[in-house]
NUDRENSE-913712 format. One record per residue (C-alpha): residue in three letters; x, y, z. Coordinates in steps of 0.02 Angstrom, whole numbers, padded with zeros to 5 digits, always signed. Layout:
N
AlaXYZ;...
END
This chain:
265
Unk+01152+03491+06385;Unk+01064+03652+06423;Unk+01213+03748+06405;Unk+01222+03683+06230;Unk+01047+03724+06212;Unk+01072+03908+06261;Unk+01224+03917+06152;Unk+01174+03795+05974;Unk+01031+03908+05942;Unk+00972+03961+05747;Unk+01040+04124+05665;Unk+00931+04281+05660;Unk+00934+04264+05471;Unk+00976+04457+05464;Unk+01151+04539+05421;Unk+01267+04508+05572;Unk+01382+04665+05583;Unk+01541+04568+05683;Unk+01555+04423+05540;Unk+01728+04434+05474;Unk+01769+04534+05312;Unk+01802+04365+05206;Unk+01742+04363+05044;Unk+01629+04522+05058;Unk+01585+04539+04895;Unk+01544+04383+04861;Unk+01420+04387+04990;Unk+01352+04536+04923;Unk+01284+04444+04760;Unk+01245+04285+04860;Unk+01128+04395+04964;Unk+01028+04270+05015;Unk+01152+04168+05093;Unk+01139+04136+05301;Unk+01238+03985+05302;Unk+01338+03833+05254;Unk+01245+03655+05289;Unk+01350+03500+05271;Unk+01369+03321+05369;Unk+01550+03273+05452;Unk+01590+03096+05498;Unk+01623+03096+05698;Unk+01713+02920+05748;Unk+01596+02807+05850;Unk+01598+02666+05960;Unk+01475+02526+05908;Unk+01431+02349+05968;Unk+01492+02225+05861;Unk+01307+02183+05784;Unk+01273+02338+05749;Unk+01424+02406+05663;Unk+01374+02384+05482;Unk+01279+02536+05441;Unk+01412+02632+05557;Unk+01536+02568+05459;Unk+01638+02694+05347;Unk+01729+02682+05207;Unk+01944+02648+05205;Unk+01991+02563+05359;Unk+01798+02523+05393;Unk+01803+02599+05573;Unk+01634+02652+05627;Unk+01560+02838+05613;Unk+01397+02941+05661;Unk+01367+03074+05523;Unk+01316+03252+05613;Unk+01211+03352+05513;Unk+01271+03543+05546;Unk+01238+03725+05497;Unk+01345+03871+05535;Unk+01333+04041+05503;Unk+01472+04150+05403;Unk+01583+04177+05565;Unk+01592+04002+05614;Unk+01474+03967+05739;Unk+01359+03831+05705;Unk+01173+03874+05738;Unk+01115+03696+05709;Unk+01174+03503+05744;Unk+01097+03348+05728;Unk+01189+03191+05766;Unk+01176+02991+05764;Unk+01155+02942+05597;Unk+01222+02799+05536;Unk+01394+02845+05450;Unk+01344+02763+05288;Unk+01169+02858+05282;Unk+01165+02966+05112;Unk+01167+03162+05163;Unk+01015+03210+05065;Unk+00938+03073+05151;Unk+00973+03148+05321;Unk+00925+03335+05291;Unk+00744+03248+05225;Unk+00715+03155+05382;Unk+00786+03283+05477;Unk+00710+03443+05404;Unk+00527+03364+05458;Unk+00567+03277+05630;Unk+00456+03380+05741;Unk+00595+03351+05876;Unk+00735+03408+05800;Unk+00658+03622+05786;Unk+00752+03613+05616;Unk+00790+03810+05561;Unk+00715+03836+05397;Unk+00776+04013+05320;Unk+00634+04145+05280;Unk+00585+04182+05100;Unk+00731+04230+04983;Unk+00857+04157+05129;Unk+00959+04012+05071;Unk+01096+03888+05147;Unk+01222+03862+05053;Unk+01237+03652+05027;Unk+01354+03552+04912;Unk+01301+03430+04772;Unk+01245+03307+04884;Unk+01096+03386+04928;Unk+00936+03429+04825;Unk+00954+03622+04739;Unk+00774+03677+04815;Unk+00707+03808+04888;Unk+00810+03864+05033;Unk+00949+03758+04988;Unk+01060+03812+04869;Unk+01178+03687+04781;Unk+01317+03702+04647;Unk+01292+03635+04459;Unk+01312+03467+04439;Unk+01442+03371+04298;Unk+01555+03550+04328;Unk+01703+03585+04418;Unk+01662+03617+04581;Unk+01820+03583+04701;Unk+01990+03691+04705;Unk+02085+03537+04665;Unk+01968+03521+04501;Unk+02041+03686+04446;Unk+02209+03642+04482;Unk+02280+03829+04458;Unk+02184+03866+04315;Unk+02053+03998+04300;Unk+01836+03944+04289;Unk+01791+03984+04110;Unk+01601+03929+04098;Unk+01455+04013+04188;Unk+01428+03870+04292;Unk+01610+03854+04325;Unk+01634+04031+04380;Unk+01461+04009+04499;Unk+01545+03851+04559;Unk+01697+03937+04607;Unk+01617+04070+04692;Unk+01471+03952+04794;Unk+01636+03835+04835;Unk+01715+03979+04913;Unk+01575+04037+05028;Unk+01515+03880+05062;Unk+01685+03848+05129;Unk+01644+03920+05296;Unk+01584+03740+05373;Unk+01732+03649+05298;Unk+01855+03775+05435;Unk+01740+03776+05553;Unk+01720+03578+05567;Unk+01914+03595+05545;Unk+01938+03698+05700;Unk+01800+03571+05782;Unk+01889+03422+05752;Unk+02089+03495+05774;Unk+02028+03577+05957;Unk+01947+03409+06004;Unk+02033+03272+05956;Unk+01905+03135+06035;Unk+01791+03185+05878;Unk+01922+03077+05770;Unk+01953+02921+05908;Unk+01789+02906+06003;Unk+01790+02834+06193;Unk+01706+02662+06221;Unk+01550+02760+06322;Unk+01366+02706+06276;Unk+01316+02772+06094;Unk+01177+02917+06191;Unk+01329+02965+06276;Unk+01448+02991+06128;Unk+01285+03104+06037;Unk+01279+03208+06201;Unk+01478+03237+06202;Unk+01475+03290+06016;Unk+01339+03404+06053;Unk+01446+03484+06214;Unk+01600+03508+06091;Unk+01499+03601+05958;Unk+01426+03718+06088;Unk+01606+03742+06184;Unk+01658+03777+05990;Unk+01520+03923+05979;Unk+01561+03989+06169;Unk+01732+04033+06128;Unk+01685+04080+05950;Unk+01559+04218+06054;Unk+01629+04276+06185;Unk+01785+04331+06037;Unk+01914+04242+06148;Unk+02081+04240+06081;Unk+02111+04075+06013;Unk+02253+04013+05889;Unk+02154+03901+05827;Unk+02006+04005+05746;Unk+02148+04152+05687;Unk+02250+03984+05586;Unk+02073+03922+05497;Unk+02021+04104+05476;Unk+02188+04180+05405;Unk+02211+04011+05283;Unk+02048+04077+05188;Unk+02085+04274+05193;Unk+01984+04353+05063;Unk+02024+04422+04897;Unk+01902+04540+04882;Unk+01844+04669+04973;Unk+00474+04317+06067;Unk+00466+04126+06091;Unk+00287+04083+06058;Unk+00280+04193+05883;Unk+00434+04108+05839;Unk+00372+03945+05849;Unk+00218+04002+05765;Unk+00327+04070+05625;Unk+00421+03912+05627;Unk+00281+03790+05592;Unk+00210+03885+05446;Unk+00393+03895+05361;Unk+00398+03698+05408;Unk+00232+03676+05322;Unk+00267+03810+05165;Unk+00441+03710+05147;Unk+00344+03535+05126;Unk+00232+03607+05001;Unk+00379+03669+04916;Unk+00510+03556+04949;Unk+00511+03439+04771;Unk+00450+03510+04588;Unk+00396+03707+04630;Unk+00547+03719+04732;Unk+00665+03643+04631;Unk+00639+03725+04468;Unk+00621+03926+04592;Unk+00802+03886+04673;Unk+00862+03832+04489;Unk+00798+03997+04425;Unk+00870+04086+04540;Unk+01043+03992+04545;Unk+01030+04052+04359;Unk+01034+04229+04407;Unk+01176+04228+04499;Unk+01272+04148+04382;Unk+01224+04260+04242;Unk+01265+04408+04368;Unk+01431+04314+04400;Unk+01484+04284+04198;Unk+01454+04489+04186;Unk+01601+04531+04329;
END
């Protein structure tokens, strides 16, 4: 577990000069943006009496929802796992966000993750619009014509980067989909390994079949440790104060913007 703590570790929040060209200009106008942040349902092993808040939904096999943020060239810079599988997402970033264990990342000022509808649109967390077409398959082919279409489109597109990176995750490690029976700490700590293996090979730029598939399927169309902590805490604490009404109706505001900037192209 220390090699996963030496390789899981939060992004800079500044430009990184070797992420991928993908979508360039779109990430130009979402500025802001340092990440995706999503949940993925890992298959877990559960004793019989506790299995019904593990229990997902289909077949009803039993899953542990990780919460996880990567960065725009795939490498996850935050994981949290063990949740119950039928635990709401929102639900999880909230408890998360303010566990003074978990050293959750909160972006600077005018930084933003990039979150689907699940999730509350608030400051730091950017979400799409609600009641629009949001997913590829809810275009079907055609064209976004609305200004919150066209910003749904374009947040879809970027925020895509956690869907291929949990899709390399879970098509290089196959256990992630059919869990062995080892003790429930022990299945958390083996997740954990496999998303900092993930990063390692994601680093150190080996050559890898799998990251060149997920990365050419989405080519793009267009061109100190104690004053970190300090720094930490007083986001943690500005974030709390921020987190419902005042943040809501800034990250709506500026959702706004980009839209309006979007509708102009």
């Amino acid at each position: 577990m220390e090699f996963a703590k030496d390789i899981i570790v939060p992004t800079s929040f500044d430009p990184n000069p070797d992420v991928p060209r993908n979508h360039k200009a779109l990430r130009r106008i979402f500025q802001g943006a340092v990440g995706a942040l999503d949940g993925t349902l890992v298959h877990s092993v559960i004793p019989n009496d506790q299995q019904t808040c593990y229990r997902g939904r289909g077949r009803g096999e039993c899953y542990q929802n990780v919460l996880g943020i990567c960065d725009f060239n795939i490498i996850f810079t935050f994981v949290w796992g063990g949740w119950e599988g039928v635990a709401h997402d929102s639900r999880i970033l909230t408890e998360v966000a303010f566990d003074p264990d978990a050293g959750f990342p909160f972006p600077p000022p005018n930084k933003y993750y990039l979150c689907d509808a699940a999730y509350t649109n608030t400051i730091g967390f950017m979400t799409p619009f609600r009641n629009t077409r949001y997913w590829a398959a809810d275009f079907n082919g055609r064209r976004p014509l609305t200004r919150q279409e066209k910003f749904n489109h374009a947040h879809a597109r970027l925020r895509n980067v956690i869907e291929r990176a949990y899709g390399v995750l879970k098509s290089r490690f196959p256990i992630l989909k059919q869990m062995a029976p080892y003790p429930f700490s022990v299945q958390k700590d083996i997740i954990i390994v496999y998303f900092a293996v993930h990063n390692f090979i994601r680093m150190k730029k080996i050559d890898d079949t799998l990251f060149a598939e997920y990365d050419n399927a989405t080519s793009s169309d267009d061109e100190e440790e104690e004053n970190r902590n300090e720094g930490q805490l007083n986001r943690e604490q500005h974030y709390r104060q921020q987190w419902r009404t005042q943040g809501v109706q800034y990250m709506n505001n500026f959702r706004d913007q980009i839209a309006n900037q979007l509708e102009r192209m």
